[in-house]
N, C-alpha and C positions, 0 to 999 in steps of 0.2 A: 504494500500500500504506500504509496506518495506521502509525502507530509506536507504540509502548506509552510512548514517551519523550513524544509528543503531536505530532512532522509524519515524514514519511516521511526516513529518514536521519539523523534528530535522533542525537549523541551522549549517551555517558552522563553525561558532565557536567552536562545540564541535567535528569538528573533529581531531584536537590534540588527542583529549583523548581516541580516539578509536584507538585500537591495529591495526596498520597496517598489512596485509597479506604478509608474506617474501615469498620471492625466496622457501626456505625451505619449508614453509606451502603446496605451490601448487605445488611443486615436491614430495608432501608426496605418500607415495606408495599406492591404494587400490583400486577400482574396476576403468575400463577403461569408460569413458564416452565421448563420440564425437557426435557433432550433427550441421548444419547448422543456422547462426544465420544472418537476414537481417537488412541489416542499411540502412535506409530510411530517408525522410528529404522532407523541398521545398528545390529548389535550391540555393546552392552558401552558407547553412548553417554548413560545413564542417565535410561530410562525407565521404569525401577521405581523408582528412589528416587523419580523424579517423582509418581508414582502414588502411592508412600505418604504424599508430603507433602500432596497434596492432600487426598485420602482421610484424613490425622490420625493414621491407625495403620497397622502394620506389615500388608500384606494380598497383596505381591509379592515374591519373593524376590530376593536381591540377594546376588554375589559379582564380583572382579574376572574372575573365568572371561567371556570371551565367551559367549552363546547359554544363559545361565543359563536363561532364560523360555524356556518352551514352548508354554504356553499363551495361550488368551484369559482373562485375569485380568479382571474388570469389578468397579468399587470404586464407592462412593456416596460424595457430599457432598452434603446439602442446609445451603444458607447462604439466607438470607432466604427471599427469596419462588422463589427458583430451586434446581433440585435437577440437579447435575451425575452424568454414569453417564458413570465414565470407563473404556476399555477400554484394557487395558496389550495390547502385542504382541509376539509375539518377534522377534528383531530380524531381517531380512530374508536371508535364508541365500545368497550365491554362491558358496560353495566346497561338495564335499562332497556330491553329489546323489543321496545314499540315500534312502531309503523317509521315515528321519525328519524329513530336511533337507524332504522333498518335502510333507509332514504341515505343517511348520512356516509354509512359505509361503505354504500354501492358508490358515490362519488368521488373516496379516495382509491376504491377496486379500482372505476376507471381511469383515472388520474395515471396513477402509477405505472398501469399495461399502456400507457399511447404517447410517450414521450421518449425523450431523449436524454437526461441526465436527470434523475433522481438524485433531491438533497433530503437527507433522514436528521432532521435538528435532534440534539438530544441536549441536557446540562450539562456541562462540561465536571466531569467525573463522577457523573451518575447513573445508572443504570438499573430501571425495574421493573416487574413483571408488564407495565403497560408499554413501557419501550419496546418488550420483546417481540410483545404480540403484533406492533405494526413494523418490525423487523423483519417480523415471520410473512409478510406480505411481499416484500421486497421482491423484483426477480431478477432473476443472477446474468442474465444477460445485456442489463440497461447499466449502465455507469452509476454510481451511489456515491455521492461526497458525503463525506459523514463532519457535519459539522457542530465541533461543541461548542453551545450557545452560551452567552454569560459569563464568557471567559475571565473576562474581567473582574468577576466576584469570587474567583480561585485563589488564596491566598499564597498555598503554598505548592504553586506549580508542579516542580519536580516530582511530587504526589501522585502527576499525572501519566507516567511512563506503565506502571503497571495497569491502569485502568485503560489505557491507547493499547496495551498488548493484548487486554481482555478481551477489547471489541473488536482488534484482527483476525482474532479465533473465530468472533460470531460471523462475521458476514467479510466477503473480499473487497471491500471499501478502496475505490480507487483513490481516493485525495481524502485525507484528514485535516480540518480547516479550523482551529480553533478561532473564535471570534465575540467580536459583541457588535451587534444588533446598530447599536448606539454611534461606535467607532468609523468615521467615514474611511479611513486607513485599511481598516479590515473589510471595508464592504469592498472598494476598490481591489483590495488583493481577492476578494473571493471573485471577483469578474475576470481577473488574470486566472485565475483558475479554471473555473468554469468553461469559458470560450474553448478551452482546449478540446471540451469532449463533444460540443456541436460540431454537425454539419457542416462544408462547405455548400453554404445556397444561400439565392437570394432573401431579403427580410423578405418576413412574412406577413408586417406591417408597416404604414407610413410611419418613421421615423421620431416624429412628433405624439404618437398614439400611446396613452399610457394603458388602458383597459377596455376591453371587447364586454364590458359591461354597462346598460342603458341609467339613462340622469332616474329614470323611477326607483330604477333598481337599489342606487347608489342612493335614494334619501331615504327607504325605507332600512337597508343598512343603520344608518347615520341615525337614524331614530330609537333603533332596535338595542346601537350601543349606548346612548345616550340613558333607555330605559332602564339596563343591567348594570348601567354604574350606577345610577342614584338609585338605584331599588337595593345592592348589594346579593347578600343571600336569602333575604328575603324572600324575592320572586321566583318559583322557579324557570330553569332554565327554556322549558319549555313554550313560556308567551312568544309573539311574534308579530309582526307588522303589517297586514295590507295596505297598499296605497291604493285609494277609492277613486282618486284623482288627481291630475296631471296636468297644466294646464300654462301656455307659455304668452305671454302678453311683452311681448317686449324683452325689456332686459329685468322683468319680472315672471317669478315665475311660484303659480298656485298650487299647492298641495294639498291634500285632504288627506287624512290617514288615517286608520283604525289599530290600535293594541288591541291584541285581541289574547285573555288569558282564561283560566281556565274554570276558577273560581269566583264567587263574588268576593270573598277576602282578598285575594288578588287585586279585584279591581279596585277597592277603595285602597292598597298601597300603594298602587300608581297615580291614583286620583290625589291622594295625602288631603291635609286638612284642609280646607275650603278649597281645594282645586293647587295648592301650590305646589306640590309634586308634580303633580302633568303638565302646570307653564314652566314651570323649571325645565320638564325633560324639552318641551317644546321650545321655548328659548335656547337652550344649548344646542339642537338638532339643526335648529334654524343660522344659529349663528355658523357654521361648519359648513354647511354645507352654502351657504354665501361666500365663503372664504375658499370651496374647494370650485365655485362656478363660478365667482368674481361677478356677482348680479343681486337685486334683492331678491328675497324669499319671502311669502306671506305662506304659514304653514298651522292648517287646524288641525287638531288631534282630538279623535275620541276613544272611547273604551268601551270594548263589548266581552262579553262572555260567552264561549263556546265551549261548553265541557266534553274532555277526553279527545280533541282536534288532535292529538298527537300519537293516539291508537288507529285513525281512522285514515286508512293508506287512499282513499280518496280524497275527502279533505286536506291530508298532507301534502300532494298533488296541485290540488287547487290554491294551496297558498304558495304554489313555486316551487316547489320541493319534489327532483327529482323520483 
């Protein structure tokens, strides 16, 4: 297995002394290569923040809730001559095996079988039975970076040589990438990495394109995280967002949207005390996604109640859900 450090098992201490990858190196001119690369993970191990750092903007929602992502989120970066299409996953579901949980898995199944470079996030020296099991998914013929995430919160490194030996036993990991999220250094080096194992072909997108995902799509998102952060654990995971409506006037643009959870207890944690839970959540959703369209937003929210929406594999369906 490669090391991102430059031999296999290398510590982080000698990454000082390896030449960093400039702006310059990967803007260097020569053949065009673009290809799909899936980030996968268990949940709540931070594979949307991953995704937006690549990607440069905010385009994956992100709360400390487990199983925030539902979706296949797909983000664009083109950097020099190579155009990365990164696909965010939700995080691998074993607990829980409703209609939604059962939706959720089939769309890291196909994530994983239709790409080109598999990145498997894990914590950087940690490893446990929920890692395994989306381990055990992996297939041996697609390229795998195995990158530990939160490198940065390791104190003491060298600790890490036995656990990097651990995980070359589990799976044939072409590139081991320790990193943080955070780090514009190490996102950069994981593009010098990466690029190596696409294709030579043309992009696959305009250049300019960060997501093959629609402006609905993306407020009901932005709603959905806004809900699980101010509600905490509270709510469970299972509430979710329809947008009712859509509606484009200019450089304004109308939204109507429905929370939709399971209980009536539910609904009045969203609702909070005279209504300022849901203008909070609605204020914050609103301000976001004016900042991610650069226009105003006039955005109403309601709350309805649909019990058991998350057993019910057409219902699941109906709210978007593969």
């Amino acid at each position: 297995m490669a090391s991102a450090l430059g031999k296999p098992g290398a510590t982080a201490e000698a990454d000082d002394a390896v030449d960093e990858p400039t702006h310059e190196a990967l803007e260097a001119t020569g053949p065009r290569r673009s290809g799909y690369v899936a980030i996968v993970g268990k949940p709540n191990v931070g594979k949307s923040t991953l995704l937006n750092a690549l990607v440069g903007q905010k385009i994956s929602i992100t709360s400390r809730k487990a199983q925030t992502t539902r979706h296949r989120i797909t983000g664009m970066r083109t950097v020099g001559a190579t155009q990365f299409v990164f696909v965010d996953t939700p995080g691998f579901q074993t607990r829980h095996g409703n209609a939604l949980n059962r939706s959720l898995n089939k769309t890291v199944l196909g994530a994983v079988s239709d790409v080109d470079v598999v990145v498997f996030v894990v914590e950087a020296g940690h490893f446990n039975l929920a890692d395994a099991k989306v381990l055990d998914l992996l297939p041996r013929n697609i390229p795998v970076l195995l990158v530990a995430n939160k490198f940065d919160l390791v104190h003491r490194r060298a600790e890490l040589a036995p656990w990097l030996r651990s995980m070359q036993e589990r799976h044939p990991f072409a590139e081991f990438v320790p990193m943080s999220a955070k780090n514009p250094r190490d996102i950069r080096r994981f593009f010098a990495i990466c690029e190596k194992h696409l294709p030579e072909q043309d992009w696959l997108f305009d250049a300019d394109t960060l997501t093959d995902k629609s402006e609905r799509f993306m407020a009901a998102e932005m709603i959905r995280e806004k809900l699980f952060r101010l509600t905490g654990d509270e709510l469970p995971y299972t509430s979710t967002v329809v947008i009712d409506q859509f509606v484009e006037e200019g450089r304004l643009k109308r939204i109507a949207a429905t929370i939709v959870v399971e209980r009536d207890g539910h609904k009045g944690m969203v609702i909070g005390d005279k209504g300022d839970k849901l203008k909070r959540i609605g204020t914050e959703a609103r301000q976001e996604l004016e900042k991610l369209w650069d226009c105003k937003v006039f955005l109403e929210l309601w709350v309805k109640v649909k019990s058991g929406w998350a057993d019910d594999e057409a219902r699941v369906r109906s709210f978007g859900y593969e």
